[in-house]
Each structure stands twice: as structure tokens, then as C-alpha cells.
Residue frames as a rotation matrix with the C-alpha (Angstrom) as fourth column:
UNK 1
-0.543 -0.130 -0.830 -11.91
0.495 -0.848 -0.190 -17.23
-0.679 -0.514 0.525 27.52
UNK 2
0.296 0.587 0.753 -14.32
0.955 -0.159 -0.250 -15.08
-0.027 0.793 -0.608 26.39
UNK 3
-0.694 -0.590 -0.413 -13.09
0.663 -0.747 -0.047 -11.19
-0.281 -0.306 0.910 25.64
UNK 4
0.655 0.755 0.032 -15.80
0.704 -0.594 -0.389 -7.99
-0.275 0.277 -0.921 24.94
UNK 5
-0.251 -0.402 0.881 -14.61
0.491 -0.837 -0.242 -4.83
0.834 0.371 0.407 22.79
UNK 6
0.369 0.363 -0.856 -13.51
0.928 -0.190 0.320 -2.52
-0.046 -0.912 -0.407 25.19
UNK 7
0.322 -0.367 -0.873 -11.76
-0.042 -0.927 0.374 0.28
-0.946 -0.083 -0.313 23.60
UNK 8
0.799 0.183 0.572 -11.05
0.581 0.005 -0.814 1.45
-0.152 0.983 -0.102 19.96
UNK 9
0.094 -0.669 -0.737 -7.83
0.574 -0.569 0.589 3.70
-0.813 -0.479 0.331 19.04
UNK 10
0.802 0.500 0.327 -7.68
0.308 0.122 -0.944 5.73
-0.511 0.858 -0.056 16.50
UNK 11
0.341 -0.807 0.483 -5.11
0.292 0.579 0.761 5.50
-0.893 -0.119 0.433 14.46
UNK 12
0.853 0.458 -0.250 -3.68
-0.010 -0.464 -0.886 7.41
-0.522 0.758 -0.392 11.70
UNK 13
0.063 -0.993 -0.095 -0.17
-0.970 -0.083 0.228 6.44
-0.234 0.078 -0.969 10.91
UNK 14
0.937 0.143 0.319 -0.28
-0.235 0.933 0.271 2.34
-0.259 -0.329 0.908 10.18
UNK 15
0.444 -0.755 0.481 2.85
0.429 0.651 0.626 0.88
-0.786 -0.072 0.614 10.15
UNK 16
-0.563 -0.597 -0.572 3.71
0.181 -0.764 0.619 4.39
-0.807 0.245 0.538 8.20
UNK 17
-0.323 0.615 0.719 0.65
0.838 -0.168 0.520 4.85
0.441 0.770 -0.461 6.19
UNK 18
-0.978 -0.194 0.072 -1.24
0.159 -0.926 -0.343 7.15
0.134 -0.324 0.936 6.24
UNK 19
-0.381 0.897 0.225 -5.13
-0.312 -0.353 0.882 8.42
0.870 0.266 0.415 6.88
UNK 20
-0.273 0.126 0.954 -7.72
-0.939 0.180 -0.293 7.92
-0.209 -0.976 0.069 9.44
UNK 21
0.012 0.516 -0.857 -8.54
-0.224 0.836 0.501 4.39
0.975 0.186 0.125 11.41
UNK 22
0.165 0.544 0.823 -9.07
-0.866 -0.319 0.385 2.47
0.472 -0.776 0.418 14.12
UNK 23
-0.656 -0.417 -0.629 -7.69
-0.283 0.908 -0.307 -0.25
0.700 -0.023 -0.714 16.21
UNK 24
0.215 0.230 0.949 -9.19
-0.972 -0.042 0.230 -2.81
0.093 -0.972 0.214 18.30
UNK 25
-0.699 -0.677 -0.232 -6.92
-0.607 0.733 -0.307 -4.92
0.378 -0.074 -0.923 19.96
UNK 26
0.089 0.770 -0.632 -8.67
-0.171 0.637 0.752 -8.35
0.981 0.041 0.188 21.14
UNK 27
-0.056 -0.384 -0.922 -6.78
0.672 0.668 -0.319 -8.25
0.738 -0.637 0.221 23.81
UNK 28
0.978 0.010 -0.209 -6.71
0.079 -0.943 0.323 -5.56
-0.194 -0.332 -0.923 26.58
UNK 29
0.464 -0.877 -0.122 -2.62
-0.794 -0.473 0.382 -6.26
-0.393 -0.081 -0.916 26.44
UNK 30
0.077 -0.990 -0.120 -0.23
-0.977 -0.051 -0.206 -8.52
0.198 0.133 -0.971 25.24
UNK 31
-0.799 -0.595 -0.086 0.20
-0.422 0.657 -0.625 -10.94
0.428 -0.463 -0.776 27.61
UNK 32
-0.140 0.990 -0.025 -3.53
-0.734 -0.121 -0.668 -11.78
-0.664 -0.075 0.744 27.04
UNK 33
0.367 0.301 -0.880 -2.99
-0.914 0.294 -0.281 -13.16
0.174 0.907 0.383 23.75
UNK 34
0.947 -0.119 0.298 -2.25
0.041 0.966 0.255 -16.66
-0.319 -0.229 0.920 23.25
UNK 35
0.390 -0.914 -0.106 1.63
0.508 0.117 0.854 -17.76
-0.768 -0.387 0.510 23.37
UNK 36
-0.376 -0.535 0.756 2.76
0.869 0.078 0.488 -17.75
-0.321 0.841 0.436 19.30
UNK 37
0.416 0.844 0.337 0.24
0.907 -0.411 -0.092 -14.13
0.060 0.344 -0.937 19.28
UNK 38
-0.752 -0.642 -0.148 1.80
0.659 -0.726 -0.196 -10.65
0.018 -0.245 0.969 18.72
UNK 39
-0.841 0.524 -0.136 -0.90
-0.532 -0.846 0.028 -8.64
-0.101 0.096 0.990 17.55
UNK 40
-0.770 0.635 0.068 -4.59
0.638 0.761 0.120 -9.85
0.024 0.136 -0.990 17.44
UNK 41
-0.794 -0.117 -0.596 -6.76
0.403 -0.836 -0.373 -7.07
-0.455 -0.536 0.711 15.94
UNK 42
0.338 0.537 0.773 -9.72
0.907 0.033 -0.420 -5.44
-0.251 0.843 -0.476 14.02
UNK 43
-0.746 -0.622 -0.236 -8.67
0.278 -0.614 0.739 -2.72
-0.605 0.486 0.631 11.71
UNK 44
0.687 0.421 0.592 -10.33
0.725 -0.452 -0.520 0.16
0.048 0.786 -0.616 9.92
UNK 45
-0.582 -0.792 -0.185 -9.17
0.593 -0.568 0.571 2.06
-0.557 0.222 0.800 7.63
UNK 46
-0.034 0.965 -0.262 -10.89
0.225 -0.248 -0.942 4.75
-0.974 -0.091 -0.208 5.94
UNK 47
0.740 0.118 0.663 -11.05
0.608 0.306 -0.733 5.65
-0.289 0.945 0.154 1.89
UNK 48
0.526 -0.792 0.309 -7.51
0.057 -0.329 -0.942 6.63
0.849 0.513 -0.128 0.64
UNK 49
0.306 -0.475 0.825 -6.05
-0.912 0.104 0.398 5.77
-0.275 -0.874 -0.401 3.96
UNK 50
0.468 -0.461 -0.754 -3.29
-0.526 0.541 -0.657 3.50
0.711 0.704 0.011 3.55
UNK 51
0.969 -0.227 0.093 -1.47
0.088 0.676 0.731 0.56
-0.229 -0.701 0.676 5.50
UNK 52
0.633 -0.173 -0.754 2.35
-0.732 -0.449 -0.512 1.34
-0.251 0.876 -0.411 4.53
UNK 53
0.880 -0.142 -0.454 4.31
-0.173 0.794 -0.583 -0.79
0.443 0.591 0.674 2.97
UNK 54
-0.039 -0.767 0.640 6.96
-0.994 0.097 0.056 -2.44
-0.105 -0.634 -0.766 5.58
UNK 55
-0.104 -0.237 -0.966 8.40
-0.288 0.937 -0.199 -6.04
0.952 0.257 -0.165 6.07
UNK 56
0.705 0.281 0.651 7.95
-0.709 0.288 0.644 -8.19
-0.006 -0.916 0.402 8.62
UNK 57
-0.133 -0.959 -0.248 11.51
-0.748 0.262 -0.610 -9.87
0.650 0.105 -0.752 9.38
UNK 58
-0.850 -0.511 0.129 10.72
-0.507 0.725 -0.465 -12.47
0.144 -0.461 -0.876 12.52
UNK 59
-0.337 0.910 0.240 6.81
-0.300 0.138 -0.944 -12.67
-0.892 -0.390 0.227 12.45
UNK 60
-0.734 0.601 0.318 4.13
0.622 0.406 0.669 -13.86
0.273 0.688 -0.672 10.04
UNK 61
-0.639 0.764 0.091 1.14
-0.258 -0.102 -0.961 -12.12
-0.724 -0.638 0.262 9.83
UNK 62
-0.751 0.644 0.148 -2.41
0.635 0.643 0.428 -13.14
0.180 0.415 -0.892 8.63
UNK 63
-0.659 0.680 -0.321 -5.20
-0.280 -0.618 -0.735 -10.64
-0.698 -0.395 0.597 7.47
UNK 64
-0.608 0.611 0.506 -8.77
0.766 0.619 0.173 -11.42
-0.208 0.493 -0.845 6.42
UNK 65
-0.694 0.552 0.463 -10.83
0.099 -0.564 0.820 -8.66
0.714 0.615 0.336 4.43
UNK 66
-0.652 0.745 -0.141 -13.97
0.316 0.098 -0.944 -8.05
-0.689 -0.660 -0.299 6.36
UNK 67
0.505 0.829 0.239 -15.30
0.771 -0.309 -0.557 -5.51
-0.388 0.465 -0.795 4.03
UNK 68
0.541 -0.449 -0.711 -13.86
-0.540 -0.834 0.116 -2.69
-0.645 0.321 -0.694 1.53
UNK 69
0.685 -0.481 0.548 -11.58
0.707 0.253 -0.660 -2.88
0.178 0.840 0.513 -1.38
UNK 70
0.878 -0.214 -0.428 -8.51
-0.336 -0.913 -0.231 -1.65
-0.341 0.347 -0.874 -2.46
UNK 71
0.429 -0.592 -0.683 -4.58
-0.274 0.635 -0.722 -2.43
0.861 0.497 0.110 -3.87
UNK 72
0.891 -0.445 0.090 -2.43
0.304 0.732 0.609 -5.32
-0.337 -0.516 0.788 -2.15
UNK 73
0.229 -0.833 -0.504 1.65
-0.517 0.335 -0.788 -4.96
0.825 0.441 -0.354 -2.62
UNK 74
0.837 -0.210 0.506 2.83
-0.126 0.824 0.552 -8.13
-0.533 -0.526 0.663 -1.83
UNK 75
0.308 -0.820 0.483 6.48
0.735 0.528 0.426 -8.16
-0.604 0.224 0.765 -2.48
UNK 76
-0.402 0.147 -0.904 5.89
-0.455 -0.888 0.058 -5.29
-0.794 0.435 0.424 -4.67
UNK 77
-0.921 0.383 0.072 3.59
0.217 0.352 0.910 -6.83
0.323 0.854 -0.407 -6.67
UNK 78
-0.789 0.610 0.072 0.08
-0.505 -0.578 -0.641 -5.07
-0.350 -0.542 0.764 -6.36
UNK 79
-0.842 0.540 0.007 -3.29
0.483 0.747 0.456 -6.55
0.241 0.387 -0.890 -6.77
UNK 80
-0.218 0.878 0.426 -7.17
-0.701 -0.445 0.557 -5.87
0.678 -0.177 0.713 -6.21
UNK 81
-0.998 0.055 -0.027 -8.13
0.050 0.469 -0.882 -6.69
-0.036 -0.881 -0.471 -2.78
UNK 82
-0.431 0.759 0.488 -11.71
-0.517 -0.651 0.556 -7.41
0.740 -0.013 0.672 -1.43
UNK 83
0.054 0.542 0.839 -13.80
-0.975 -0.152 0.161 -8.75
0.215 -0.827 0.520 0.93
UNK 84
0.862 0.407 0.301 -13.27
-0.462 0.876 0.141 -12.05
-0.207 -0.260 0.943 1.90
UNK 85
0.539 -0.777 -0.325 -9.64
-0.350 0.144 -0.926 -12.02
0.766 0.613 -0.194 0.74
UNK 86
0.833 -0.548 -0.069 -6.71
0.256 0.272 0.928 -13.62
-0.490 -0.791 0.367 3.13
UNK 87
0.637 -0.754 -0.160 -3.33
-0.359 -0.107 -0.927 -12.39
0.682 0.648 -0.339 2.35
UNK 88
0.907 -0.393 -0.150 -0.27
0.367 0.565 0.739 -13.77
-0.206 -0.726 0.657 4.13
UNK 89
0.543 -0.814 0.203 3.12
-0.497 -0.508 -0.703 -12.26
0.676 0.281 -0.681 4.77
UNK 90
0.823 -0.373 -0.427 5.65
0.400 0.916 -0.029 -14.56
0.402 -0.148 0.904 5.92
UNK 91
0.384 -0.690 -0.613 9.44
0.197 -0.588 0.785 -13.80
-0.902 -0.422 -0.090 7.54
UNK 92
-0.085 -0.912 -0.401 11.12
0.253 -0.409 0.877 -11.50
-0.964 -0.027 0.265 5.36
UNK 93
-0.451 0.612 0.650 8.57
0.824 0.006 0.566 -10.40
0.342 0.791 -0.507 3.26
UNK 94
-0.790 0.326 -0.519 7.13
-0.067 -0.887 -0.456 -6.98
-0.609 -0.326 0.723 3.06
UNK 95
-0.351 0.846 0.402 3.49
0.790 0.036 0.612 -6.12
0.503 0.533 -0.681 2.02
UNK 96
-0.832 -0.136 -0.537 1.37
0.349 -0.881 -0.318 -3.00
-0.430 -0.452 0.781 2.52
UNK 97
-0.270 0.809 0.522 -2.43
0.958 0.279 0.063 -1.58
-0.095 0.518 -0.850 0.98
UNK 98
-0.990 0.096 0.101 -4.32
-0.117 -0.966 -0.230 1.34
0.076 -0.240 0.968 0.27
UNK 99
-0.487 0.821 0.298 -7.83
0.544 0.552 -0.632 1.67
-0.684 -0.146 -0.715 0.44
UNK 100
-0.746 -0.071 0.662 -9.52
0.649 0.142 0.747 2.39
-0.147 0.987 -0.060 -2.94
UNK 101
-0.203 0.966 0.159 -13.08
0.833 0.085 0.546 2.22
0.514 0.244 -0.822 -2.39
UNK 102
-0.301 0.553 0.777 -15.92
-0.116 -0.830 0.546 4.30
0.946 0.074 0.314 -1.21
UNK 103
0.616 0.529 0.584 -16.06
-0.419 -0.408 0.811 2.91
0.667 -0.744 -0.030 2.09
UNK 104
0.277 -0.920 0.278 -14.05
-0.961 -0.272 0.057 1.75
0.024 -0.283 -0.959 4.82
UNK 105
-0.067 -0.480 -0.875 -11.56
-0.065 0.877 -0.476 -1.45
0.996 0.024 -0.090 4.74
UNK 106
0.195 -0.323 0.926 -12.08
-0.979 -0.010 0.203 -3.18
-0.057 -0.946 -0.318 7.88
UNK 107
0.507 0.082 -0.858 -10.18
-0.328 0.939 -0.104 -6.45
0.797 0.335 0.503 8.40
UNK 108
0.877 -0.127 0.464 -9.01
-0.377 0.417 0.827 -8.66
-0.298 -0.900 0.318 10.98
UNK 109
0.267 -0.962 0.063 -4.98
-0.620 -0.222 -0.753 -8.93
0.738 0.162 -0.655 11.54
UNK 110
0.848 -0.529 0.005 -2.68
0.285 0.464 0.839 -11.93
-0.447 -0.710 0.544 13.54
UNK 111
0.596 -0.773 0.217 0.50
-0.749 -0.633 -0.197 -11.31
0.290 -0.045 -0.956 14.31
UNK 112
0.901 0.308 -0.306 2.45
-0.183 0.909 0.375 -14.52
0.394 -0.282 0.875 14.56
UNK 113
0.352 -0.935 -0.054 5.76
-0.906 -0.354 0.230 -15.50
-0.234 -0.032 -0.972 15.82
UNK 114
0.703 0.111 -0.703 8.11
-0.626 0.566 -0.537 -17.38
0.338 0.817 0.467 14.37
């Protein structure tokens, strides 16, 4: 299956951050995505816009940098993100970012189940 961007949202609240961004979902819905898929998205976020910091209790998810910088808490342990980074949050783990830099963080986000 092939899918084409068909709609962007913007999005200023992430998982209780804050600032502007933008979703686009790969999917048009749900029940598109493959089986073990909750979310399958691209994400921007814009400078000092923030992802907030929340746990993920039955899922896993997997995001890859695209482009931008800024800090990682993983666990509450913060780091320097950047392009090309993968972080992973597992069940019952919490993680969250801001965006530092001068331009925007976009990166690409699975949702897995577990």
C-alpha cells in the first residue's frame, strides 16, 4: 500500500506541551495502520515548543529526529537531542522534549502496542 500526505493538523498542545506544530498522520485513520500500529506520524514542532513529558503505560513508542535539536527527558534524565537521533520509550516509562534550536524539530513517531 502506498499512502500520499493528505492533511496536516496543527497542533499546539502535544501530549501537554506546549507551542505551535503539526501533525501528519500516515494514515487517514486508525484502522489503516498496520495491526501492532497506534500512532504512525510526522511531527513538527516549532522553537521553544515542547512535547510534554507523559508516560506511556501499555505502548512503546519509537521516534527518529528528522531535523532540529533540543533536550530529551528520558526517565527524567535530560540530554541533547539531534538529528538523526532514535529515542525509545518502552511500557512504563515516561519521556518528553523541548525544542531548543533555531528551527523546527520535525521527527517521525510509532506508536506500538504491546
Amino acid at each position: 500500500m502506498i499512502r500520499r500526505l493528505k492533511e496536516t493538523i496543527e497542533w499546539n498542545d502535544m501530549c501537554g506541551g506546549s507551542g505551535p506544530g503539526t501533525r501528519a498522520d500516515w494514515c487517514d485513520d486508525q484502522s489503516e495502520n498496520p495491526p501492532n500500529i497506534i500512532v504512525a506520524t510526522t511531527i513538527t514542532l516549532a522553537p521553544g515548543a515542547s512535547c510534554g513529558y507523559h508516560m506511556h503505560e501499555e505502548d512503546s513508542e519509537i521516534v527518529y529526529f528528522v531535523q532540529g535539536k533540543g533536550i530529551y527527558n528520558d526517565n527524567g534524565t535530560e540530554q541533547e537531542i539531534s538529528a538523526g537521533d532514535i529515542t525509545f520509550c518502552y511500557p512504563g516509562e515516561m519521556h518528553g522534549f523541548v525544542n531548543t534550536g533555531d528551527e523546527d524539530i520535525i521527527f517521525y513517531a510509532l506508536v506500538i502496542k504491546e
